[in-house]
Each structure stands twice: as structure tokens, then as C-alpha cells.
C-alpha positions as CSV (number, residue, x, y, z in Angstrom):
1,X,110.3,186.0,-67.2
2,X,108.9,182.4,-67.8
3,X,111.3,179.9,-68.3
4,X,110.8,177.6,-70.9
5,X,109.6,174.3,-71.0
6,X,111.3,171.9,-73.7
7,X,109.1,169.2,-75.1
8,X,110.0,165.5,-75.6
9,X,108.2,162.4,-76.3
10,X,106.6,162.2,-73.6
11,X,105.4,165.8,-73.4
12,X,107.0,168.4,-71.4
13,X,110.6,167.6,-70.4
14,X,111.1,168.7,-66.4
15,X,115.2,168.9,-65.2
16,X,114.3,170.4,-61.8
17,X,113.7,166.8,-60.0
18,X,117.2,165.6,-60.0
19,X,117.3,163.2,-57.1
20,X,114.2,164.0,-56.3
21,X,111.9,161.0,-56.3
22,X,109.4,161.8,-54.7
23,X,108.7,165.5,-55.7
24,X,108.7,164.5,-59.2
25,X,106.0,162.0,-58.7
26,X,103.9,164.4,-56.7
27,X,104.5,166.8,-59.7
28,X,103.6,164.5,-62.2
29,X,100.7,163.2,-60.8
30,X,99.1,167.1,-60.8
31,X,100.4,167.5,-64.3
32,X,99.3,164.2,-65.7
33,X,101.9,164.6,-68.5
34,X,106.1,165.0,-69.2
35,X,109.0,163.6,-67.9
36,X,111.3,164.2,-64.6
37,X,114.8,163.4,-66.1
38,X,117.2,162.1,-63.7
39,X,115.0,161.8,-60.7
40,X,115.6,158.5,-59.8
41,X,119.3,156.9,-58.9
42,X,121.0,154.1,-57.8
43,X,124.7,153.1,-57.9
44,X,124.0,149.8,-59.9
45,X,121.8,151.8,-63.0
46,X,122.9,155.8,-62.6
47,X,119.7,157.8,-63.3
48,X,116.5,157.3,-64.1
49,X,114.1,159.3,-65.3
50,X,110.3,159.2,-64.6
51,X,107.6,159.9,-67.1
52,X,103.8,159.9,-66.6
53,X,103.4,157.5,-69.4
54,X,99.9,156.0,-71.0
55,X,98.2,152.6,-70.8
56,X,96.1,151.0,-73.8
57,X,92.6,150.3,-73.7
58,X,93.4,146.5,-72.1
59,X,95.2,149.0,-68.7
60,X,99.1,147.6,-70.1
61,X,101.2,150.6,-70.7
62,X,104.4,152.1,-69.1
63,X,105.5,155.4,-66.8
64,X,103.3,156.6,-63.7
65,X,100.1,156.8,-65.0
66,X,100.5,152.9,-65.9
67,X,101.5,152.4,-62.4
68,X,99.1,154.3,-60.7
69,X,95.9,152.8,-62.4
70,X,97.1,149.3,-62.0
71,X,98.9,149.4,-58.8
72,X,98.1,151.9,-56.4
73,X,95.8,150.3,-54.4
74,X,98.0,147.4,-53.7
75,X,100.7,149.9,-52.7
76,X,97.9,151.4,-50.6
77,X,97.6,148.2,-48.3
78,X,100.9,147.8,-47.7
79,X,100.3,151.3,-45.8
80,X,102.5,153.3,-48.4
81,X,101.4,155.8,-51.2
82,X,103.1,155.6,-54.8
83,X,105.1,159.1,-54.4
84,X,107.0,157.0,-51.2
85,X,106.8,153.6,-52.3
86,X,108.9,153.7,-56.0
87,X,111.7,155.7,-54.7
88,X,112.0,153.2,-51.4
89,X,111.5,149.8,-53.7
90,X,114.0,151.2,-56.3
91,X,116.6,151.7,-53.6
92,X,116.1,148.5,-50.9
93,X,115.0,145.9,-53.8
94,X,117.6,143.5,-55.4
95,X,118.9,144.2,-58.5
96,X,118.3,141.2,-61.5
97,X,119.7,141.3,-65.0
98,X,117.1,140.0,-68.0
99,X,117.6,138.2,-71.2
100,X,116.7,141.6,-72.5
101,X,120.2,143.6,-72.0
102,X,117.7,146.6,-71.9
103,X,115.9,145.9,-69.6
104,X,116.6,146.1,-65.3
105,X,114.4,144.5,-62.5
106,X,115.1,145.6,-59.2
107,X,112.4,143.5,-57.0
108,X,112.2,141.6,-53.8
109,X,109.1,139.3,-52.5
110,X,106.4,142.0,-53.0
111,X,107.4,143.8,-55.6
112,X,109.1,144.5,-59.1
113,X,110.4,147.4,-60.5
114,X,111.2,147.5,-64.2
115,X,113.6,149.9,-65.7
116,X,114.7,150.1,-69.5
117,X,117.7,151.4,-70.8
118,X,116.3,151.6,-74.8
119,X,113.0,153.0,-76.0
120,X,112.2,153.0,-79.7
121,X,115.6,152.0,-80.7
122,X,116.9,155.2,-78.8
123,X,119.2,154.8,-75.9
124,X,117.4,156.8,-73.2
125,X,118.7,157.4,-69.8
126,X,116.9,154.2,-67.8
127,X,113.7,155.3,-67.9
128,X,111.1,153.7,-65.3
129,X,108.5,152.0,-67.0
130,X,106.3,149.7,-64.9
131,X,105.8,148.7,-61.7
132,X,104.5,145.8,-60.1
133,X,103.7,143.9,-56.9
134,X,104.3,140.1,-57.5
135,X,104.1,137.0,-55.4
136,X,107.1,134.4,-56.2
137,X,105.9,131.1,-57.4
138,X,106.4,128.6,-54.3
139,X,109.0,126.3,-55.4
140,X,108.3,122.6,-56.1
141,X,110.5,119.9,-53.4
């Protein structure tokens, strides 16, 4: 018997990835649609799910797929794929609160993660929504 898949927002809703960072990205990169509730987690912002996402015709979007397309080969040269790279950043890099009380950066040097804890008005369960590699603006002396 084939178990069935609830749909969300983001298309089919996948529970089996609970801690299960990278799994869930290798998943969702084959599916190329859904979400992976509670796959990621941290102390500071409990769990966060991870959704394959969309970009707009200018490559800004949100989830994986935004990630992926606008990121991946900068990942790629610091010797890492995105399936091991999201899970590590989201657990070594520093956590920063925003003037947006929805929104989470975790970063360090080369990178920023952002998380949200709202989407449309809804509270959702921290979902990961973009992903970025940034160089820190030297400081003037």
C-alpha cells in the first residue's frame, strides 16, 4: 500500500527527513519540488524545514532551488557540495538577530544563511530560505 503524500504550498509535504539535512537535500534536488519539514535544527532556532523553492525571472527567489542556481558554484570552490555545505554552515556559523523579528541569519566570513520564522503572514516552522556566500565590508580606521 502507497502511503500518502499530503500537499502544501510548496508542493508535496515530506516528514521522513527529520534531522536529516542532508538526505532531504539529496531528495529534493531529484524531486525538484515539496518540502522536508523539520530537517534542519539548531538549539538557538528548533527546526527548520527545507523547501525546493522558485526564483523569478531576475534569479531572486527562496528554498533550494534558489540556492542552488545562484550559489552552487561558489560552494563548489570551497571544495563542498550544497547537500554538505547548508547543514555544516547552519550548525558552525554565528547566530545574528534582524530588525525583521522574522527573520534569522546565522553567517560567519564566507557565508550567510537566512532563515524565516513567518511566510505570508503564516507562522511557519523556520523555514530556510536563501543562502548566500558574502564577503564583510573591510572596516574603515
Amino acid at each position: 500500500m502507497k502511503k500518502e503524500v499530503k500537499i502544501g504550498e510548496f508542493g508535496p509535504i515530506y516528514a521522513q527527513f527529520k534531522n536529516k539535512p542532508k538526505d532531504a537535500i539529496l531528495f529534493l534536488k531529484k524531486k525538484k519540488n515539496g518540502e522536508c519539514l523539520k530537517a534542519l535544527h539548531r538549539q538557538e532556532t528548533g527546526f527548520v524545514d527545507i523547501v525546493w523553492g522558485k526564483n523569478d525571472e531576475n534569479n531572486r527567489g527562496y528554498g533550494l532551488k534558489h540556492i542552488i542556481e545562484k550559489h552552487e558554484k561558489e560552494i563548489q570552490k570551497l571544495g563542498f557540495e550544497v547537500e554538505e555545505f547548508i547543514p555544516m554552515a547552519f550548525q558552525l556559523g554565528t547566530l545574528k538577530k534582524t530588525r525583521l523579528d522574522f527573520r534569522i541569519l546565522i553567517e560567519n566570513e564566507h557565508y550567510r544563511v537566512v532563515i524565516l520564522t513567518k511566510w505570508k503572514e503564516r507562522k511557519k516552522t523556520l523555514l530556510l530560505t536563501s543562502f548566500g556566500i558574502t564577503q564583510k565590508k573591510k572596516s574603515k580606521k
